[in-house]
KELOKOL-169454 format. One line per 3 residues: number of its first residue (from 1); their letters; for each residue x, y, z of C-alpha. Coordinates in steps of 0.05 Angstrom, whole numbers. Last residue first. Layout:
<recs>
NUM	A	X/Y/Z | ... .
</recs>
This chain:
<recs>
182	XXX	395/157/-317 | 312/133/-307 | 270/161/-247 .
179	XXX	277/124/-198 | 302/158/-134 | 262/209/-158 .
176	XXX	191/174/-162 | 215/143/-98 | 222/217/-65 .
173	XXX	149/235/-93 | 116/182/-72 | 135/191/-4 .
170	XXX	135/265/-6 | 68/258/-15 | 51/211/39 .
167	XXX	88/261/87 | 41/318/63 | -22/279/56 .
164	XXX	-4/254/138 | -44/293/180 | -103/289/116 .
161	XXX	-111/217/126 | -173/196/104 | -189/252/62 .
158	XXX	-111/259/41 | -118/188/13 | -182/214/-17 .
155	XXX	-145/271/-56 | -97/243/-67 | -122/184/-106 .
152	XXX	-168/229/-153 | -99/273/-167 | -64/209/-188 .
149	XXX	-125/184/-229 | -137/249/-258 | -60/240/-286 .
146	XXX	-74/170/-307 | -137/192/-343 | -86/248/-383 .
143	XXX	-35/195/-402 | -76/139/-429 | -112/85/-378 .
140	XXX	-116/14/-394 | -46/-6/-398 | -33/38/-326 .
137	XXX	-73/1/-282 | -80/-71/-285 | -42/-88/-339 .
134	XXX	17/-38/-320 | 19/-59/-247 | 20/-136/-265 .
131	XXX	80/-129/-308 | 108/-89/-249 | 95/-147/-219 .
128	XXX	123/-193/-252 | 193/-150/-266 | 198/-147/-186 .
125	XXX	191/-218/-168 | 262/-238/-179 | 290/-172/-163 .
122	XXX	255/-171/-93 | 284/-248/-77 | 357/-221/-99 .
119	XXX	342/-160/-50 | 321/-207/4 | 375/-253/-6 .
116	XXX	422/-200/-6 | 397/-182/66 | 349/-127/80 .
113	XXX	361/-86/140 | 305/-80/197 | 315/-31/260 .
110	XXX	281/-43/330 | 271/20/365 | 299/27/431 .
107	XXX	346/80/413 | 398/104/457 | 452/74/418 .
104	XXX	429/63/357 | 373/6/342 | 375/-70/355 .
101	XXX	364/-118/307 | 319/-152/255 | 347/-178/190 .
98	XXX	311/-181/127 | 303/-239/72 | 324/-305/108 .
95	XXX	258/-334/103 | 248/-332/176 | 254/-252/173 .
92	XXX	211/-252/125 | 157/-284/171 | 181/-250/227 .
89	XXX	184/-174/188 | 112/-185/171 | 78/-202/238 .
86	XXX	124/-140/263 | 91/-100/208 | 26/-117/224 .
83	XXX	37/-99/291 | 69/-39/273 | 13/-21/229 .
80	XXX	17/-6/161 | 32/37/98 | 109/11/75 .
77	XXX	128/80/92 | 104/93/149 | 109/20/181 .
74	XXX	180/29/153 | 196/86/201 | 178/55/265 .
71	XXX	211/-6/248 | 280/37/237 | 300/31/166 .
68	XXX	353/-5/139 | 375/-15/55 | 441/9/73 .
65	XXX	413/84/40 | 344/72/29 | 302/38/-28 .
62	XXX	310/-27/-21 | 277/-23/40 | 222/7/14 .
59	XXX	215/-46/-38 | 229/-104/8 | 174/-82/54 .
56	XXX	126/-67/0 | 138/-136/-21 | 122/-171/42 .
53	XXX	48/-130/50 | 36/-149/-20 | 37/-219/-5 .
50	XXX	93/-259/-22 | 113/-335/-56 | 144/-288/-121 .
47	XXX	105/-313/-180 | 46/-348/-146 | 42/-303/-86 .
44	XXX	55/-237/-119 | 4/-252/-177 | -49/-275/-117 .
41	XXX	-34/-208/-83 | -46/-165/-146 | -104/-195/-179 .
38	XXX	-133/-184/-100 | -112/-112/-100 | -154/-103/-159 .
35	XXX	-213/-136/-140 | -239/-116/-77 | -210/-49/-85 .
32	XXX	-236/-38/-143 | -309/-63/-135 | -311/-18/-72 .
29	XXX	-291/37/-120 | -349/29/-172 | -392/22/-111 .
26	XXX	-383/86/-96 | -376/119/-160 | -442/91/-179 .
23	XXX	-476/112/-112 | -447/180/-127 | -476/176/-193 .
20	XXX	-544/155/-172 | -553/201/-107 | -517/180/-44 .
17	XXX	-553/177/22 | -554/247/62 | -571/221/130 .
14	XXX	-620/264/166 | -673/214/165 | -635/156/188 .
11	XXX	-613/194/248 | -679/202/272 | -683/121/277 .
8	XXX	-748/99/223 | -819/92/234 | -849/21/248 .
5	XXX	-911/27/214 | -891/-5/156 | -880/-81/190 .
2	XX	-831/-119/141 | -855/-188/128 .
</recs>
């Protein structure tokens, strides 16, 4: 039984709580990224025997010049932790699909290079999930909602990480290039 003359914390009644449609939008996201990240990671785990986490690795690595990248720098742009990243790079490491070793003279940084196994592995499972991708998120969406989509996105990745909007942007932005097709 809930006792109704208990009054409520101070901060309680200051808090702005969320109106109907931001409540709506709110939960409409938590629904998203509950769901479609997990369509995502059990495709890349049945098709390709790797989380998400894995194949952002291989894809960023495949993306650079020598396919290396300092640890520091991949946990950047593979978007997570060192530690996470370290957890990551052992377990693909033990599957024969990157190589760990020592940086540049000088450097202490540890610096990861994807083997041909690892790029044959990425190729594999690349096609799937791009598959994946497209009937998740860009089938169901024409042109101009994919467009407010993009700007939606960036502007609440740069609300939760607006020291880094700039570099994240560039991110995308460089791979978008280094793709784009011939």
């Amino acid at each position: 039984m809930i006792d109704d003359t208990t009054s409520s914390p101070d901060h309680l009644d200051d808090t702005p709580w969320l109106g109907p449609d931001e409540l709506r939008a709110w939960i409409t996201l938590a629904a998203f990224l509950e769901t479609v990240p997990t369509s995502v990671e059990a495709q890349l785990k049945r098709d390709a025997g790797m989380n998400r986490f894995e194949y952002s690795i291989l894809a960023m690595l495949s993306e650079e010049p020598g396919h290396t990248l300092a640890m520091s720098d991949l946990a950047q742009v593979a978007f997570g932790s060192l530690s996470r990243l370290s957890h990551a790079v052992s377990r693909l490491e033990q599957r024969g699909r990157v190589t760990r070793c020592a940086g540049a003279a000088g450097r202490r940084h540890n610096v990861v290079s994807l083997t041909d196994d690892g790029l044959a592995a990425l190729e594999a499972a690349a096609p799937l999930h791009v598959a994946e991708a497209r009937r998740l998120v860009i089938d169901p969406l024409d042109d101009d909602e994919l467009a407010v989509l993009t700007r939606l996105l960036s502007k609440m990745i740069a609300a939760a990480e607006p020291d880094r909007a700039d570099e994240l942007h560039a991110l995308i932005e460089g791979v978008v290039d280094r793709n784009r097709p011939t």
